[in-house]
C-alpha positions in Angstrom: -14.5 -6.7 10.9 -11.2 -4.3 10.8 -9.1 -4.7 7.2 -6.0 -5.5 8.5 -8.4 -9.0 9.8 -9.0 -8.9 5.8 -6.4 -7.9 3.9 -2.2 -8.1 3.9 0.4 -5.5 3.4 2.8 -7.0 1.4 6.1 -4.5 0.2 8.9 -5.4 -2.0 11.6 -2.8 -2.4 13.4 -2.3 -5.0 16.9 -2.1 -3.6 18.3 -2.1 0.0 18.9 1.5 0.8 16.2 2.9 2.6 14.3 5.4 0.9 15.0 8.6 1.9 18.4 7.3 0.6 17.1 6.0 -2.7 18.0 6.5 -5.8 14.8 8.5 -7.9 14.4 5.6 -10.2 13.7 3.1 -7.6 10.4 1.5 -8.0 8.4 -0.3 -4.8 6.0 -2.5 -4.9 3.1 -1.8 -2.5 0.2 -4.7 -2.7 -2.6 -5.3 -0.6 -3.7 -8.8 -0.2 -6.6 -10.5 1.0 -6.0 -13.2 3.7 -8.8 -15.2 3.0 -7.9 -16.5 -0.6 -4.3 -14.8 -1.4 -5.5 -12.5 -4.3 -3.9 -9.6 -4.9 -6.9 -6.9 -4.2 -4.6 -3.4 -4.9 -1.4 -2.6 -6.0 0.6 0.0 -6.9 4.5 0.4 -8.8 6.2 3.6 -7.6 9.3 5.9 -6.4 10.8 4.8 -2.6 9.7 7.9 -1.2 6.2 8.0 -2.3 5.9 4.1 -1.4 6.7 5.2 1.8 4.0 8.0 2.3 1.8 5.4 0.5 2.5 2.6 3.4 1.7 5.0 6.1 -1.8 6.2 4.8 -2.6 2.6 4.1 -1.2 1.6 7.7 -3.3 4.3 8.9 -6.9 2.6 7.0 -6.2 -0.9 7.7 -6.4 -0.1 11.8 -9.2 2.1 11.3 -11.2 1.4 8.7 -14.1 -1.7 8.0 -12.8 -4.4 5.5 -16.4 -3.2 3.5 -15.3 0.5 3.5 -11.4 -0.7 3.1 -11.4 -1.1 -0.8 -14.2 1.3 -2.6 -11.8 4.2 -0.3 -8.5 3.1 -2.0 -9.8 1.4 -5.2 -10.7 3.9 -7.7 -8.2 6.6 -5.9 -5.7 8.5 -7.9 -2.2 9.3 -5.8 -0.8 12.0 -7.4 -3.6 13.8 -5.3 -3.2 12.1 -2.5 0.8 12.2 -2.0 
């Protein structure tokens, strides 16, 4: 089964600029969800414009990956590497 079968994108911004318009101290909220149950399964706190390269990766895995292979690839992943 595909992740996005598995798991929700919820995003909660933290103003109503978008963010290439954001001020640096913006935090978004990025949380990934699972359908079956409502848990939160990932989440992550950080600046508008790295939310947003965050969203698009994620986007990205949830199409293409397997729910199994969906979490171990983004749980124990550290972003400043990645964005």
């Amino acid at each position: 089964m595909k992740a996005n079968r598995r798991f929700e994108l919820i995003v909660s911004r933290g103003g109503l600029e978008p963010a290439f318009m954001a001020d640096r101290r913006r935090l978004d909220r990025v949380e990934v969800v699972s359908i079956d149950d409502g848990e939160v399964v990932l989440y992550w706190e950080l600046p508008a414009k790295q939310a947003v390269k965050l969203l698009k990766l994620l986007r990205n895995d949830l199409i293409n990956l397997d729910a199994d292979e969906f979490i171990p690839t983004w749980g124990g992943l550290d972003l400043e590497d990645l964005l």
